[in-house]
C-alpha positions as CSV (number, residue, x, y, z in Angstrom):
1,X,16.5,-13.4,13.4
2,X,14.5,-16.7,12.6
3,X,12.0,-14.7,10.3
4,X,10.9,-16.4,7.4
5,X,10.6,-14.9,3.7
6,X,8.7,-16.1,0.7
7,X,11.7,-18.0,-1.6
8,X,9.4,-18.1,-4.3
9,X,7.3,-15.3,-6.3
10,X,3.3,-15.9,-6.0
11,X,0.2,-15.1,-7.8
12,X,-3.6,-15.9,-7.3
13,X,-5.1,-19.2,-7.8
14,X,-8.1,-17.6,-9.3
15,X,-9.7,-14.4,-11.1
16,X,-12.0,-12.3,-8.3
17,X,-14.2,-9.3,-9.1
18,X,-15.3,-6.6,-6.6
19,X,-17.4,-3.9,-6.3
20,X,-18.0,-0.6,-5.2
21,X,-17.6,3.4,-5.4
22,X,-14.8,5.4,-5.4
23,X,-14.4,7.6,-2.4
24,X,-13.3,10.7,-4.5
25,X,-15.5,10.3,-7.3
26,X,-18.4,8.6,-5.8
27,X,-18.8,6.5,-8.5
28,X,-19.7,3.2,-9.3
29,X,-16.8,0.8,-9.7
30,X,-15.7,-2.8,-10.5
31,X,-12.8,-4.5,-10.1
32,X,-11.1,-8.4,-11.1
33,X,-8.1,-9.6,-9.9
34,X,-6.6,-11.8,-13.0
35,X,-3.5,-14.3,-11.9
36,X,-0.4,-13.1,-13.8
37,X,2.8,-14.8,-14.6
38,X,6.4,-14.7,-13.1
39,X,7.9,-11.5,-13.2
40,X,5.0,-10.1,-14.6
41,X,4.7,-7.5,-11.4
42,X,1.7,-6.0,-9.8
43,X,-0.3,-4.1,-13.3
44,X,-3.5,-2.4,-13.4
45,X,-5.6,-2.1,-16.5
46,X,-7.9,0.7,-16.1
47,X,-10.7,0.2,-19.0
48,X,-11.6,3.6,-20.5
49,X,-14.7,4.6,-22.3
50,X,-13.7,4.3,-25.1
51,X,-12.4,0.3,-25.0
52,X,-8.9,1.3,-24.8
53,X,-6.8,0.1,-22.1
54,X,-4.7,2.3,-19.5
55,X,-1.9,0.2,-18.4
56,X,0.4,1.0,-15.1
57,X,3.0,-1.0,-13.5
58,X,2.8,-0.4,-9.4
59,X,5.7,0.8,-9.1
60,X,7.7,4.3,-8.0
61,X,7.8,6.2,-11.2
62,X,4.7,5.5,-12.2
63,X,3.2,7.2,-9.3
64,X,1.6,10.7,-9.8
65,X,-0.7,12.5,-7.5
66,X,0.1,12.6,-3.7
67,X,-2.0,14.5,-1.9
68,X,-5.0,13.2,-1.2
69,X,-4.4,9.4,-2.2
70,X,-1.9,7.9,-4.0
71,X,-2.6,7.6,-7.9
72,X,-0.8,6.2,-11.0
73,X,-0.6,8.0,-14.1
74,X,-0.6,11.6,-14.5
75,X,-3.6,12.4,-16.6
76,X,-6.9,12.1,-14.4
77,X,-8.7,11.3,-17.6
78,X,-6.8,8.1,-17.9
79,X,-4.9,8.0,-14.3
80,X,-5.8,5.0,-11.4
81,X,-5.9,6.8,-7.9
82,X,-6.6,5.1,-4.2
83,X,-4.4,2.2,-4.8
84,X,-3.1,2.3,-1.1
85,X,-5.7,0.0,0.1
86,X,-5.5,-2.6,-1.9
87,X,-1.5,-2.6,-2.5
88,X,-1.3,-2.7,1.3
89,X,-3.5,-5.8,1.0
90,X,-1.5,-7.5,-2.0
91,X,2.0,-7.0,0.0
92,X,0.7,-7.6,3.5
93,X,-0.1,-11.4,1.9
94,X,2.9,-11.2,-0.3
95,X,1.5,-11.1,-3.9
96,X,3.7,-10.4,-6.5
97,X,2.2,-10.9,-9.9
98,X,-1.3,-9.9,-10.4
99,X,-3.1,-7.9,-13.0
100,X,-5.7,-5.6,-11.7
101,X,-8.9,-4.8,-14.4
102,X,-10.1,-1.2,-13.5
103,X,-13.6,0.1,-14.6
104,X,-13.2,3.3,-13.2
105,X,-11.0,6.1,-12.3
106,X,-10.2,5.1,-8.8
107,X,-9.9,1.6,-6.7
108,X,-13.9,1.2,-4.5
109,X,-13.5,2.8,-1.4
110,X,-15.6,-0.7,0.2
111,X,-15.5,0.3,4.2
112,X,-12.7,2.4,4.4
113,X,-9.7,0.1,5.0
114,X,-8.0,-3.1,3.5
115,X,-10.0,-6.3,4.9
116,X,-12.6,-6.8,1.5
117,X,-9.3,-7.1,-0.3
118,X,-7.9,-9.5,1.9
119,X,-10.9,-11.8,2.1
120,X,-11.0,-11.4,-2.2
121,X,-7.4,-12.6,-2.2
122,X,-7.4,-15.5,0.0
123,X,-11.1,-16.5,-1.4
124,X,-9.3,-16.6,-4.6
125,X,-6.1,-18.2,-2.9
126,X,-2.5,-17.7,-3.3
127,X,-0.2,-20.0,-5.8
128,X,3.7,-20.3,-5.6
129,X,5.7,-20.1,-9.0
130,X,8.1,-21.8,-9.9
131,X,10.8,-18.5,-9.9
132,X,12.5,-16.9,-7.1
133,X,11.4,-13.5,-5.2
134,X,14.1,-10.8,-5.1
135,X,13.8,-8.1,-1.8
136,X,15.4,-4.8,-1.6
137,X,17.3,-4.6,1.3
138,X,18.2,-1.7,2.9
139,X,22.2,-1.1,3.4
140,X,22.8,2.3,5.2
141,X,19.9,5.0,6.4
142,X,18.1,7.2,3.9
143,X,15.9,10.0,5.1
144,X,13.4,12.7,4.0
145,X,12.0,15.9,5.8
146,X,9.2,18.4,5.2
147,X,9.2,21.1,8.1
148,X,8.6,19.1,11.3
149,X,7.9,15.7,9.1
150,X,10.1,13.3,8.2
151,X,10.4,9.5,7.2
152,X,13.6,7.5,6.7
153,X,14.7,4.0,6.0
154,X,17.4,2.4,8.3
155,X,18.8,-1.4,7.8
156,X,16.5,-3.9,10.0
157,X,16.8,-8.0,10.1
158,X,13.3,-8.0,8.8
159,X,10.5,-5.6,7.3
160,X,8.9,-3.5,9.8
161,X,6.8,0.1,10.3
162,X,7.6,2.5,13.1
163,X,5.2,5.0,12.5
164,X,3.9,8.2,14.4
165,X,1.0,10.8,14.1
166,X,0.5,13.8,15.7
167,X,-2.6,15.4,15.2
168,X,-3.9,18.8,16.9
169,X,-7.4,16.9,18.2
170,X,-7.5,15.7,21.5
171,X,-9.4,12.7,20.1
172,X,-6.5,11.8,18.6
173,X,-3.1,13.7,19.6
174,X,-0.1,11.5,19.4
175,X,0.0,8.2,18.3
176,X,2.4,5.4,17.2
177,X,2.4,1.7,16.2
178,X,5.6,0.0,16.0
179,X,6.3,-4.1,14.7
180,X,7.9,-6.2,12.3
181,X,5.0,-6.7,9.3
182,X,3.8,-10.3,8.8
183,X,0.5,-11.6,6.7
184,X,-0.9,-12.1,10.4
185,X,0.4,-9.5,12.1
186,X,-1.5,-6.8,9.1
187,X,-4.6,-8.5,9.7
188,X,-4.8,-8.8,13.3
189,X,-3.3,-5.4,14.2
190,X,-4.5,-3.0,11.0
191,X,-6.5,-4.2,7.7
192,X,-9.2,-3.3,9.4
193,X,-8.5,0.3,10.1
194,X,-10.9,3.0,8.3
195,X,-9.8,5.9,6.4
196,X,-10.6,9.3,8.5
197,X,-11.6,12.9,8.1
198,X,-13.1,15.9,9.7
199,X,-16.2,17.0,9.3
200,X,-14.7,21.0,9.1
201,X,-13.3,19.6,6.0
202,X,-16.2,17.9,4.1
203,X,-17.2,21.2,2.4
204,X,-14.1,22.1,1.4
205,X,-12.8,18.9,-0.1
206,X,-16.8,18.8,-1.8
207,X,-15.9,22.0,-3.2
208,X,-12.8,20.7,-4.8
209,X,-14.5,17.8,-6.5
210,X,-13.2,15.3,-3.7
211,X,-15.1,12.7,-1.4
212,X,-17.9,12.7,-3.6
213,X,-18.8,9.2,-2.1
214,X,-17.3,9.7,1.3
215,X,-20.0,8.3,4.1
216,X,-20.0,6.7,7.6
217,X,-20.1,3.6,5.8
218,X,-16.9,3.9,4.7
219,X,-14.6,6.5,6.8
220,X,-14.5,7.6,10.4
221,X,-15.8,10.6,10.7
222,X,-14.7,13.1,13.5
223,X,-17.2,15.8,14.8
224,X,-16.6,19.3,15.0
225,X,-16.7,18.9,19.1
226,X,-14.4,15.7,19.0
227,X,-16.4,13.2,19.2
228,X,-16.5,9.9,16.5
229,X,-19.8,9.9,14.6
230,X,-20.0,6.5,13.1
231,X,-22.3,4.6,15.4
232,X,-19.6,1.5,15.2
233,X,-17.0,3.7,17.4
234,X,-13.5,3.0,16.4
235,X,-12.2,-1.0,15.6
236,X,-9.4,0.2,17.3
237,X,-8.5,2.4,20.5
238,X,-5.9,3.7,18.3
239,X,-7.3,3.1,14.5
240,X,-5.9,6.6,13.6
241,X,-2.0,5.5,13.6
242,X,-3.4,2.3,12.2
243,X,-4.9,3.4,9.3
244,X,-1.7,5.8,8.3
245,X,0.7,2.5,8.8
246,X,-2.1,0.6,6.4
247,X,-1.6,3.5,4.0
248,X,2.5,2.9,4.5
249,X,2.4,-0.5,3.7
250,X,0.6,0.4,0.3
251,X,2.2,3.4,-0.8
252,X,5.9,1.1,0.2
253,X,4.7,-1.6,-2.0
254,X,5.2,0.4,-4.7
255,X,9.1,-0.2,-4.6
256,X,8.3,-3.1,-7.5
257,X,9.9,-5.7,-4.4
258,X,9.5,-6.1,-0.7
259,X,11.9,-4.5,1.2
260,X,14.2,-5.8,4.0
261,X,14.5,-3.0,6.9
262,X,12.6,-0.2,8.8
263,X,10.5,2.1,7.6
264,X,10.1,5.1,10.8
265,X,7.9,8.1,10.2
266,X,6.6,11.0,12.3
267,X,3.8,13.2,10.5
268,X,3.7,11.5,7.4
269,X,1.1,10.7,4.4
270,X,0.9,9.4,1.1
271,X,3.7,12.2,-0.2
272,X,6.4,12.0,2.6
273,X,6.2,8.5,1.9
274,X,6.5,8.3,-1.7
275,X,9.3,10.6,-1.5
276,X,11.0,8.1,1.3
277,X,11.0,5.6,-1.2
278,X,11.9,7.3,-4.5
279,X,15.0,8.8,-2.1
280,X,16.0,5.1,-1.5
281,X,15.9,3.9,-4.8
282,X,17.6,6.6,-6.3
283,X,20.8,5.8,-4.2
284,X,22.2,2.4,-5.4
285,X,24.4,2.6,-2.3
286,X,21.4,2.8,-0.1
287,X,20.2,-1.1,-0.7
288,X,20.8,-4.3,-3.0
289,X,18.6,-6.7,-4.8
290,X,18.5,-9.9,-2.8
291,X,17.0,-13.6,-3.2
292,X,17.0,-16.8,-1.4
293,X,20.3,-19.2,-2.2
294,X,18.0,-22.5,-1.6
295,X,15.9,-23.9,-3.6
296,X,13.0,-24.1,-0.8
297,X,9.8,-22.8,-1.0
298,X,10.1,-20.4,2.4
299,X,13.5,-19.1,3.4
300,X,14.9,-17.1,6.3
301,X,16.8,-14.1,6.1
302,X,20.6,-15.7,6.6
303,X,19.9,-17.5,3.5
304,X,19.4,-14.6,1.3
305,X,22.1,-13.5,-1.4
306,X,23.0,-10.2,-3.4
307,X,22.1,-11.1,-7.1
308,X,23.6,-9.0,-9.9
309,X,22.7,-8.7,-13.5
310,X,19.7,-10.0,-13.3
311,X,18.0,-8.3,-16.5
312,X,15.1,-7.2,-14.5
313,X,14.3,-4.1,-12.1
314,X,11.1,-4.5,-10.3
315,X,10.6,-0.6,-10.0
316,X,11.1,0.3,-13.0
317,X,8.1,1.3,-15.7
């Protein structure tokens, strides 16, 4: 295929602060992007009460909680949660070294999906380093099933998302989006999509302490009779499938590399897709570490080569 890769590792150009509340917590937060150097890896810093600093690398093992959101750490009182939409946003425009200042326990919620994060990246902009980007590219198929869920990982020329819902509302029913992920491509076809909920759930997820600052501003809400609430309608005719391959992208990003292959669920979420991933990575026979043999700045994919030994694991902790 006459894709094109990224031959070097990036960062920002510049710091950029946002701000918001967290959907869960419906608190106030604030977040900066700070420009980090080569190899330093996607890290967020969440600033605790007290001054002290809660560091996580965005990567597989750190992750914790799965069921609502996907959250680093495994203490809430020092933990990171709802990362999905902004790591979606960092790998869709092909970040890879970025520290992430945190005051708060979970990312702002903004309006639901992943497009303030990519405007605050390229408003900051996007500089090359001078050191090569490694992929994970997938060898042979690796796949994980929960009753009639499942998710896998099969060898692709490329990195793409075949993924499928299947929801028991007519509003939605059965949906899929299929394609090969590109920084134009996530934009077009899905950083806009909006997190989603019922309202027969509201009370129950209040009553657990969970989307405290949930709103129309910031989810699409589906009525008891089937109907969208949110004045706006839906971005898309099918934002539902959307919005789970958004939350795919993120929760994948959390491999510590991009990957080179195809990522295919049907009736998955933030767990069936962490447990994809951790399944893949804990089979060196499943994939090898790859990286451009040119020196140029953009590559294609008949240039990349198997490195070995390289003294660095970008999943690791």
């Amino acid at each position: 295929m006459g894709i094109e890769l990224l031959g070097f590792q990036t960062t920002i150009a510049n710091p950029v602060t946002l701000k918001g509340i967290g959907v869960h917590s419906g608190s106030e937060v604030e977040i900066t992007f700070h420009p980090a150097e080569a190899e330093a890896g996607i890290v967020f810093q969440r600033v605790l009460a007290d001054g002290r600093i809660s560091e996580f690398r965005a990567v597989s093992s750190q992750v914790g909680n799965t069921d609502l959101c996907t959250v680093l750490g495994f203490s809430p009182a020092t933990s990171i949660a709802t990362i999905e939409h902004v790591m979606a946003a960092i790998y869709a425009l092909g970040l890879d070294n970025l520290t992430i200042e945190v005051h708060g326990a979970e990312m702002p919620i903004m309006d639901g999906s992943s497009e303030p994060f990519i405007e605050a990246i390229e408003q900051a902009g996007i500089r090359a380093l001078a050191v090569k980007r490694r992929y994970i590219r997938v060898l042979k198929p690796v796949r994980v099933e929960s009753g009639a869920s499942w998710s896998e990982f099969t060898p692709y020329d490329g990195m793409r998302f075949e993924v499928e819902i299947d929801f028991d509302c007519p509003l939605i029913g059965r949906q899929s989006w299929k394609g090969d992920l590109t920084p134009a491509v996530f934009k077009r076809e899905m950083s806009r999509a909006r997190t989603f909920g019922f309202m027969r759930d509201v009370e129950r997820l209040w009553a657990g302490g969970f989307a405290l600052g949930s709103s129309l501003e910031n989810s699409v809400v589906i009525s008891d009779d089937n109907t969208v609430i949110n004045v706006e309608g839906l971005r898309y005719a099918d934002e539902f499938v959307r919005h789970k391959t958004l939350d795919a992208v993120g929760d994948l990003s959390l491999a510590g590399a991009p990957f080179l292959g195809c990522y295919r669920s049907y009736r998955g979420g933030h767990k069936m897709n962490a447990n994809a991933l951790k399944a893949l990575l804990s089979d060196p026979s499943a994939y090898e570490v790859v990286e451009t043999a040119t020196q140029r700045q953009r590559t294609r994919l008949r240039d990349m080569v198997a490195v070995a030994g390289t003294g660095h694991s970008p999943w690791s902790a």
